[in-house]
C-alpha positions in Angstrom: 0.0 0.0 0.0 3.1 2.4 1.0 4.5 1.5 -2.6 1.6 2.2 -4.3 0.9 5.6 -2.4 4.5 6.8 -3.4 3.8 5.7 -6.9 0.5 7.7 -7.4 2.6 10.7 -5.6 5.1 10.8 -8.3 2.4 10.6 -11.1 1.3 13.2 -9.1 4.5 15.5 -9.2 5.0 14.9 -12.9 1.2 16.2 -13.7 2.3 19.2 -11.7 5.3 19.6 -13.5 3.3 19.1 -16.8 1.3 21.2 -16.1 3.3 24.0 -15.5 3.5 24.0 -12.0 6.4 24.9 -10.2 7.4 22.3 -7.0 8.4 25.1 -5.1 5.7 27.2 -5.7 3.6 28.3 -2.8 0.2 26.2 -2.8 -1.3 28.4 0.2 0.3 31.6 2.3 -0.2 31.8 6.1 0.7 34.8 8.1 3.8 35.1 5.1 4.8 31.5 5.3 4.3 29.7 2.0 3.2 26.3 2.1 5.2 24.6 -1.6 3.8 22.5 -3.7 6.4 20.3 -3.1 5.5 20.4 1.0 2.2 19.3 0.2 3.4 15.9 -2.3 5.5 15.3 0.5 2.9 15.5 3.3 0.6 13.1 0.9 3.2 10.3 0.9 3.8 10.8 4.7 0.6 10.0 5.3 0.0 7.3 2.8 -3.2 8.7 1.2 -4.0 8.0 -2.0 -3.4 10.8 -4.5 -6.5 12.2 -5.3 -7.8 16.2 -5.5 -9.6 15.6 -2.3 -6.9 14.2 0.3 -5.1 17.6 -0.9 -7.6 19.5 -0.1 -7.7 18.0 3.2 -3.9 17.7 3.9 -3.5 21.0 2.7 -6.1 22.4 5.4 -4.0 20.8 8.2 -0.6 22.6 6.8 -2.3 25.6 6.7 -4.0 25.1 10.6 -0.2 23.8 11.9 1.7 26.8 10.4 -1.4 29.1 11.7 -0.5 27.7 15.2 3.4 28.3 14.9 2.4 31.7 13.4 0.0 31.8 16.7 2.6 30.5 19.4 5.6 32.9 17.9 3.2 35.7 18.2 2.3 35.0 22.0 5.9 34.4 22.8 4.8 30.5 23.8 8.5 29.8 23.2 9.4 31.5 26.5 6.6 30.0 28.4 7.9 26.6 30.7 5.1 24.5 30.3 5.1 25.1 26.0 9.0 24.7 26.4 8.1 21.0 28.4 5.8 19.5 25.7 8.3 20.6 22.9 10.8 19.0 24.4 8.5 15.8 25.0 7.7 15.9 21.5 11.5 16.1 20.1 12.1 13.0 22.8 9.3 11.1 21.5 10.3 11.8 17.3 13.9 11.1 18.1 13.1 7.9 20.1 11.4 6.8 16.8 14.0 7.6 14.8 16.6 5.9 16.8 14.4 3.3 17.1 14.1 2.5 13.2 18.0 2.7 13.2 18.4 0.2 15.6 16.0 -2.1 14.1 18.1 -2.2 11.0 20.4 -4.3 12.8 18.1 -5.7 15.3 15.6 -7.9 14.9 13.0 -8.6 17.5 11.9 -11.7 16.0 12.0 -15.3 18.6 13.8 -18.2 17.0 13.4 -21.2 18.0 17.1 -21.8 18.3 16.7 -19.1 21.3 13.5 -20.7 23.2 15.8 -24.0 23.1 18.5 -22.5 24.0 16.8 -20.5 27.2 15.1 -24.2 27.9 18.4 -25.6 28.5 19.9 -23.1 30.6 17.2 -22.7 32.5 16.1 -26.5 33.2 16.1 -26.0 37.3 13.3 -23.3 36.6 10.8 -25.6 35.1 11.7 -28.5 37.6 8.6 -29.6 39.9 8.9 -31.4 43.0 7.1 -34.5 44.2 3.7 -33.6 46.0 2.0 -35.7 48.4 -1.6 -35.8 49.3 -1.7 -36.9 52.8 -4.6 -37.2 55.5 -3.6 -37.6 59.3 -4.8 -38.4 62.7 -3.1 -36.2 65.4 -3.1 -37.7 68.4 -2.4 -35.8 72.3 0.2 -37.6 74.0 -1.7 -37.1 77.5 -0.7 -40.5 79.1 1.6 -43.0 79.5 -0.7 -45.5 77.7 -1.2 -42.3 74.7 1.7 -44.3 72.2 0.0 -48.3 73.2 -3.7 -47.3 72.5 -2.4 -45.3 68.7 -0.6 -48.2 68.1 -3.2 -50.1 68.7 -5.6 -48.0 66.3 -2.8 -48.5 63.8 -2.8 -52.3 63.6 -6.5 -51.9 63.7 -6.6 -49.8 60.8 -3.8 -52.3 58.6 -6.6 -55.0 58.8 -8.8 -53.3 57.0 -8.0 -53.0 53.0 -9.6 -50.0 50.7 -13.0 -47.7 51.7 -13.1 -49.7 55.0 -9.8 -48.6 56.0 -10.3 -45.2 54.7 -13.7 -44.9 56.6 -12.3 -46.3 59.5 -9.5 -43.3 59.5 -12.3 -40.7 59.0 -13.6 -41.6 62.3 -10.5 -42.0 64.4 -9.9 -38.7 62.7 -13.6 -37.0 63.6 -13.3 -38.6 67.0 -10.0 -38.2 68.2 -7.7 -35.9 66.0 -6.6 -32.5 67.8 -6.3 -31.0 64.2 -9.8 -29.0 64.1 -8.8 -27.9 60.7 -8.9 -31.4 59.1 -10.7 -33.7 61.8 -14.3 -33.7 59.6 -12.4 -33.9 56.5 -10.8 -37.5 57.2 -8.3 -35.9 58.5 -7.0 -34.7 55.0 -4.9 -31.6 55.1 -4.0 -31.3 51.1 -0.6 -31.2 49.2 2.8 -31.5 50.7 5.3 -29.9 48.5 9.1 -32.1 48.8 11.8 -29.2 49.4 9.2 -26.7 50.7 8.6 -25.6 54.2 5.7 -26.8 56.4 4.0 -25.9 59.4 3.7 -29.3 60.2 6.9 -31.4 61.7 9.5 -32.3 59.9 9.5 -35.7 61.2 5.5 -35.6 59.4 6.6 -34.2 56.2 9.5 -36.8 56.1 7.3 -39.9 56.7 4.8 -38.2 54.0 7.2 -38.7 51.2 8.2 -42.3 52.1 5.0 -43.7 51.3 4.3 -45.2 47.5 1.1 -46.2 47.4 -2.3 -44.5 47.8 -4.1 -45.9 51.3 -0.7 -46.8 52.7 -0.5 -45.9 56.7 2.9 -44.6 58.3 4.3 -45.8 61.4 3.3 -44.2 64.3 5.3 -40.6 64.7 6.0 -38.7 67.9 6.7 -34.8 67.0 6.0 -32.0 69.3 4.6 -33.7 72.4 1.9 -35.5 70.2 1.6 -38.9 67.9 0.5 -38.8 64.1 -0.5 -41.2 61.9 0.0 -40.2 57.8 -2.1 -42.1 55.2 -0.7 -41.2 51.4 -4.3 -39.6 49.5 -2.1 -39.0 46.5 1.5 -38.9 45.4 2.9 -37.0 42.4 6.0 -37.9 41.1 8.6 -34.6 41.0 9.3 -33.8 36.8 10.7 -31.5 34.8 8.4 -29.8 32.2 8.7 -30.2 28.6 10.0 -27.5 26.1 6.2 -27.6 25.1 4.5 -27.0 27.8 6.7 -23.8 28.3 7.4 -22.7 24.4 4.9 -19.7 24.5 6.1 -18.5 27.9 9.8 -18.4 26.7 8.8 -16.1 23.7 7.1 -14.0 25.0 9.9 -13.6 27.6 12.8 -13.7 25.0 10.7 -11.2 23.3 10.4 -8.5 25.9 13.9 -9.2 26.6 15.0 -7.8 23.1 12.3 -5.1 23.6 14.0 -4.2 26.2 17.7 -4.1 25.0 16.4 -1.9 22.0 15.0 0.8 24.2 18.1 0.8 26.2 20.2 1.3 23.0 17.5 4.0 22.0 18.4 5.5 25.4 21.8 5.6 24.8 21.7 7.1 21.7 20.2 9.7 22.7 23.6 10.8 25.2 25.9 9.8 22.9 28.4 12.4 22.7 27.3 14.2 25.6 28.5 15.0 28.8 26.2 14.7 31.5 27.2 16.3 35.0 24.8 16.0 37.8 24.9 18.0 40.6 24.3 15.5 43.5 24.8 17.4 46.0 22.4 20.3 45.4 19.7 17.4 44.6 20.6 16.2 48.0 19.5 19.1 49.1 16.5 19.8 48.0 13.5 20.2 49.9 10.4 18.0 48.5 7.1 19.8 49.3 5.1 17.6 51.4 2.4 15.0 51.2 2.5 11.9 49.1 6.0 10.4 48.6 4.8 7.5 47.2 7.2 7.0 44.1 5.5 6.5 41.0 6.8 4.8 37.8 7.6 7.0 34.9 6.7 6.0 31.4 9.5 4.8 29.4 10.4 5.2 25.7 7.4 4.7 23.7 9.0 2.0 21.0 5.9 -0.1 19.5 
């Protein structure tokens, strides 16, 4: 479409020329400012309207309504005002960020290979790694007596008789009837996912015995921690594994991607000091007094590269 639109906008310049037109001829006159012909071709293929008398007509009312407003701001001596000064400046930082931007991406290219994601899989393997999780339910017991160890023992060997929704049934009411832990006593004394590696609030001794049972329904020993006796049936176990390139493709573009984003605008950033010298005065900005109220910092926006 861009190719096309410069196309029609030299047809257009050679009709002009044709026709007698000078390209540097004025087209319109505002406040003594001429406004070429030549202006107005180029103002067609900036905008990438097709050539016709009637986007002209229309980009030639916005040159004349911009130069009326430099005419306008000259006139009113806006140059000397701070906050006109402010926005000017925002506006050169914003057209030279785009133009430093286009240079860059001459030699840059923001584009993902997959060379990259597999490379950033590979380097990165530890990231993706997930530990074994265990679904446990337990029966905490209160070591009140001396006979507290013989009668969980007891409820232990009781509960290996029984095999499958007996046995679990079975736990759900030593649980409901006897378990200190209010928080999972009426849920069969189920208390969710243990993570291998991770810390719990539960004892170590607990956590330990969780991960050395293999099959779903199997019963620990009986373990003393913190003054009290446990017993840990396995609900569910979940082997610890690494996840596949797959699984995490999209997730490493998009990462890779901001990554590059992210170099560019520093590069953009650079460009624009090169060749300067920049001296700060740290020591007067030490000692400046900040009005008061908020001090909440706030993020500033950063280069606007799309």
């Amino acid at each position: 479409m861009k190719h096309i639109g410069c196309t029609l906008t030299a047809l257009l310049a050679m009709v002009l020329v044709i026709s007698g037109c000078e390209r540097n001829a004025f087209v319109a006159k505002v406040g003594g400012q001429t406004i070429s012909a030549a202006a107005l071709l180029q103002e067609l293929e900036h905008a990438g309207l097709p050539a016709s008398k009637q986007n002209l007509e229309l980009l030639l009312g916005r040159l004349i309504t911009q130069h009326a407003a430099e005419y306008q701001a000259k006139a009113l001596n806006l140059d000397e005002d701070p906050d006109y000064r402010r926005k000017v400046r925002l506006l050169s930082l914003e057209v030279l960020r785009e133009r430093y931007k286009q240079q860059v991406l001459q030699h840059t290219s923001l584009e993902v290979t997959e060379a990259e994601i597999t490379s950033a899989y590979e380097q990165h393997q530890t990231r993706f790694f997930r530990p074994a999780k265990a679904r446990v339910a337990l029966i905490v017991f209160e070591r009140s007596a001396q006979d507290s160890a013989k009668r969980v023992a007891e409820y232990l060997d009781e509960l290996r008789t029984l095999e499958g929704d007996k046995r679990d049934m079975q736990f759900q009411r030593l649980a409901a009837n006897h378990s200190m832990d209010r928080a999972s006593r009426y849920r069969g004394g189920d208390i969710g996912y243990l993570v291998q590696g991770e810390q719990s609030h539960w004892p170590a001794a607990v956590v330990e015995q969780a991960f050395t049972l293999t099959t779903v329904g199997e019963l620990s020993p009986v373990i003393e921690a913190n003054s009290a006796l446990y017993i840990v049936k396995l609900v569910e176990h979940q082997a610890a594994f690494t996840e596949p390139l797959a699984a995490v493709r999209s997730t490493l573009r998009q990462e890779l991607a901001a990554e590059k984003f992210d170099a560019i605008k520093q590069r953009v950033e650079a460009k624009l000091l090169e060749g300067l010298a920049v001296d700060r005065n740290e020591a007067l900005l030490a000692s400046l007094r900040l009005p008061s109220g908020d001090s909440t910092s706030v993020e500033l926006p950063g280069p606007a590269l799309k």
